[in-house]
C-alpha angles and dihedrals in degrees: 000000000000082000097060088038090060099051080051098055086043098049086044093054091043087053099045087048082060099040082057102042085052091055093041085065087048092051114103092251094060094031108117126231086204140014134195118209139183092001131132104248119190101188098181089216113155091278090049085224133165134226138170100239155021133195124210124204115178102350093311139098104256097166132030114181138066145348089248093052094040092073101071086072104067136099139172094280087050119132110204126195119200107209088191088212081314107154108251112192132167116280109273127259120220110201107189107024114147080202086165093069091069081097090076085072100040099039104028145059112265118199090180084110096058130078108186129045092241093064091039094056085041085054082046093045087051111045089053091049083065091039104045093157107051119125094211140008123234129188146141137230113042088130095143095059093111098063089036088059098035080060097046096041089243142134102239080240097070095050079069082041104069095049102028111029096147108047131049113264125194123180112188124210118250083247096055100227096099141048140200117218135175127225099281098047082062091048099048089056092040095240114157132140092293092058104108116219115278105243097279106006135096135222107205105228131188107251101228100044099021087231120144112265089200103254107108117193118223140351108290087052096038089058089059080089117018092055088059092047114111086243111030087174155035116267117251082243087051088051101048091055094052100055090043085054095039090049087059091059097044087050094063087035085063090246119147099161137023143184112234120206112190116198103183132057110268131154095161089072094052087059090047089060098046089054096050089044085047085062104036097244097134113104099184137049117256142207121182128195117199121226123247114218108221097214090069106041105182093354098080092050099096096057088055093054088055092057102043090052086052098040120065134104155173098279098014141048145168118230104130142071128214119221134190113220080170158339134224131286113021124057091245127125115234092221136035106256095231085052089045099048085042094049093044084052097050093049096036087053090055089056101266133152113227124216118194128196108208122156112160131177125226122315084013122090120170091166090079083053086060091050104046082057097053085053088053095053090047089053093057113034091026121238123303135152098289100143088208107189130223107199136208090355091183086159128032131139121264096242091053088077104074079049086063096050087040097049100041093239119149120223108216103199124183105220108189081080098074100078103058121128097261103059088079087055088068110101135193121337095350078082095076089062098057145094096328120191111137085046084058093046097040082047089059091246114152095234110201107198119214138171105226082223122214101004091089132028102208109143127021090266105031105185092043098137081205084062097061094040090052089049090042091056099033102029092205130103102282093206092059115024131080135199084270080061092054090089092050101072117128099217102023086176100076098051104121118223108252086246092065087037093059092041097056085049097053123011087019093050084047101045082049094056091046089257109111098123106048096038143017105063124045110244138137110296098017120123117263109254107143140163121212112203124191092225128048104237101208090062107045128069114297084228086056101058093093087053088062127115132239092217092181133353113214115194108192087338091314124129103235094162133011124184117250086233091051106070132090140166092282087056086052102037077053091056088041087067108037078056097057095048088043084061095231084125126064119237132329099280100060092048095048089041078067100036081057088067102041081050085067101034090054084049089058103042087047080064093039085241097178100191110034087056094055090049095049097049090048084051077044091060099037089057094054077059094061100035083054100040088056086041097249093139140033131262092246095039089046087048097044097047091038089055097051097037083060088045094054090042092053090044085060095041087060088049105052085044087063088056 
């Protein structure tokens, strides 16, 4: 009798153990704000395991698992998410992105969209007609000014010349290494034949009289006249707007952090960011990198130290310095080595990351430059977990691999590269120098993919982190080949498994930017910075990845992006409620008298009922009009629903269309 006692008492305190864990989960404290179910979840956690679905609580992971065991983690207040065997990944990483040069777009003159000069100095003529006050012209994309002026007999700078003779006028390459400039431009900063070349820079000259031709290589010699414009630099309000604007894209890209590089002297983005960061306005995690003037080697160090002590916030920091080895074009380094190895000694000494940009061609590889200066700063201050950063790396010896393992030193790769046109055009042993990514991952180095946006226009969405994984993995042009193309690649050897590509886009970009273990994989007690597609990419086509959709973009638990096609009545009853607590509408009744609609409208898409559908969500609208009209809702409640509720209309449209 006492035997069978006991294994009661033991099966009554197991269960109340149980009852209690379960309330426990139940419990406000384990209650989630979000859940993910039935999806196909690949977290890229050490294991590189999968799972079905993930809770979130305050902006963090709080369950990874599976659908079953999801559910003891919601309440009332729950919002669930049916993936429906959608892929859910980490939010993507972007390790070299300039995001801040979006304002050349914004704020600029682009003659991208023109061919011939004719139409480039119309676009010029035009653009000062509607501004008729402007005290200098800025714009971006005239690259092919050279071969426009050789067959006109003409210095590039005249080209500027015949539409714009009275203000400075300076044009920069897609590239961003050169610049066009008129006459003025050359005036106003003194440069005639007799200028020398800035370290590192280079004046173009016409070969018989030595005079500039107005193309200036480089930025020590670009600054010549930049720094002497009357405005040298965007506005903070100009900033601010940028990286708004440039937010919004990333959102839809998947990109939740990204590493910044900046390659010009400016304080007045750094102040952009910190009021952004003030109002919690940024939806990404950022990481700058402020840029070293090779003309002032250590001595500039100092005034780096001051502004990365005034400069860090909640959802940025700067920890970290941007070198040129080189540039593009000539086979020159920016910077003389003994400078370069003095002035990475000296950073890396006063606890900075260095970035260094260092792209080569064959038979020239300043990357081992870069590393040699990297040995050089280990010798002296001794090792430490500095993540320095070799960027681009198009071109490195073979044997400089092992250097990078041994050193510590990340390469940062944009992959997307790899499939121009003239890869292909690389014959014989010259492949092994070019354009390495399995070598690094076979090596155990920890690769962190980036786009270099904006600074090349390769494919039709340049910084699409789906874009880099598909040409990592495929190593051809994903806007031209096909699966019958996959046996055509010229070094076979360096295309990367979908499982290291996704890594170097997600737990790699995070462990570059120092935030491995609060992003980049999803795991208990990560933030929750995730990334729903509408394919698995592990069971479609490897020529199809680019093809694939961002469905919603999610920053520390927060939506920053959500696909047209994936919303629904739920999404908008949700919206509905947050709304109402947020107090942007005006009392209960005017929010249920909503949610009313969106009841009816979830019954009906549960049967797939087209058109009543249809009919309900335009009632829906009709009545937003009136709750507005009568001042019910806010300007920015009444705009977002009525958004979504068009969206959702237009989704069912197509729809119906179909049948």
């Amino acid at each position: 009798m006492k035997k069978y006692l006991s294994i009661l008492l033991i099966v009554l305190l197991f269960s109340s153990v149980f009852t209690m864990n379960t309330l426990a989960k139940k419990s406000s404290n384990l209650v989630a704000d979000l859940i993910f179910k039935n999806g196909n979840v690949y977290t890229v956690d050490k294991d590189r395991s999968w799972a079905e679905a993930v809770a979130v609580k305050d902006g963090k992971i709080v369950y990874v698992g599976d659908s079953e065991g999801v559910a003891a983690f919601k309440g009332t207040d729950t919002s669930v998410i049916d993936l429906e065997g959608k892929m859910l990944l980490p939010g993507f990483v972007d390790s070299h992105n300039h995001a801040y040069l979006m304002a050349e777009s914004l704020f600029w003159l682009s003659l991208n969209p023109y061919s011939t000069v004719e139409e480039r100095q119309q676009a010029i003529k035009d653009y000062l007609k509607e501004n008729p006050n402007i005290k200098q012209l800025r714009g971006v994309g005239w690259d092919q000014v050279k071969r426009d002026s050789e067959q006109r007999g003409l210095a590039p700078r005249e080209l500027l010349d015949q539409v714009v003779p009275d203000i400075p006028a300076v044009f920069i390459s897609n590239g961003h290494h050169s610049i066009l400039v008129n006459s003025k431009a050359l005036e106003i900063a003194g440069i005639d034949k007799n200028t020398p070349d800035p370290e590192g820079g280079t004046i173009d000259r016409d070969p018989k009289t030595g005079e500039p031709t107005g193309i200036l290589h480089e930025f020590s010699a670009q600054n010549l006249v930049i720094n002497v414009l009357p405005q040298p630099d965007f506005t903070v309000q100009e900033y601010e707007k940028t990286i708004l604007t440039w937010q919004e894209v990333a959102a839809e890209d998947g990109i939740t952090s990204v590493f910044v590089p900046i390659h010009y002297p400016t304080e007045n983005l750094l102040k952009a960011f910190e009021a952004l960061d003030n109002a919690d306005k940024l939806t990404a995690r950022y990481d700058l990198g402020l840029w070293a003037d090779e003309t002032k080697g250590t001595a500039q160090i100092g005034r780096l130290k001051e502004l990365r002590d005034k400069y860090q916030g909640k959802s940025y920091k700067i920890d970290t310095i941007k070198i040129f080895t080189d540039g593009v074009g000539e086979h020159k380094l920016v910077w003389d080595q003994a400078v370069l190895e003095k002035t990475v000694a000296a950073l890396d000494k006063e606890g900075f990351r260095v970035y260094i940009h260092a792209i080569g061609d064959q038979g020239f590889y300043p990357s081992h430059n870069a590393l040699d200066a990297f040995q050089y700063a280990a010798k002296v201050n001794g090792k430490r977990d500095s993540r320095h950063v070799i960027t681009h790396i198009d071109w490195v010896k073979e044997d400089d691999i092992v250097r990078f393992k041994d050193l510590g030193v990340i390469p940062a790769p944009q992959p997307a590269w790899f499939g121009k046109d003239w890869y292909a055009d690389v014959k014989g042993e010259a492949l092994k120098e070019l354009n390495h990514m399995n070598s690094y991952f076979e090596a155990g180095i920890p690769v962190a993919s980036s786009s270099d946006f904006p600074s090349t226009n390769t494919f039709k969405r340049d910084m699409y982190p789906l874009t880099g994984l598909e040409v990592g993995v495929t190593r051809l042009d994903p806007d031209k080949t096909t699966e019958a193309d996959l046996n055509k690649v010229a070094w076979p050897k360096e295309k990367a498994s979908l499982e290291d590509m996704i890594t170097s886009y997600t737990l790699n970009g995070a462990h570059l930017i120092f935030q491995e273990d609060e992003r980049g994989s999803i795991e208990v007690g990560k933030k929750a910075d995730l990334v729903v597609l509408d394919k698995n990419l592990f069971e479609i086509p490897v020529t199809t990845i680019g093809e694939v959709k961002v469905l919603l973009t999610m920053f520390e638990g927060k939506e920053v992006f959500r696909d047209p096609t994936y919303i629904n009545a739920s999404y908008i009853k949700a919206l509905v409620d947050q709304f109402e607590k947020d107090g942007k509408i005006a009392n209960h009744g005017a929010a249920r008298s909503l949610q009313s609609h969106l009841d009816t409208v979830i019954r009906f898409e549960k049967q797939e009922a087209v058109q009543s559908i249809i009919k309900h969500m335009q009632s829906f609208n009709q009545l937003l009009d009136k709750q507005k009209k009568a001042e019910l809702i806010s300007e920015d409640a009444y705009n977002t629903l009525k958004t979504h509720s068009d969206s959702l209309i237009l989704k069912w449209q197509k729809i119906l269309k179909k049948e």
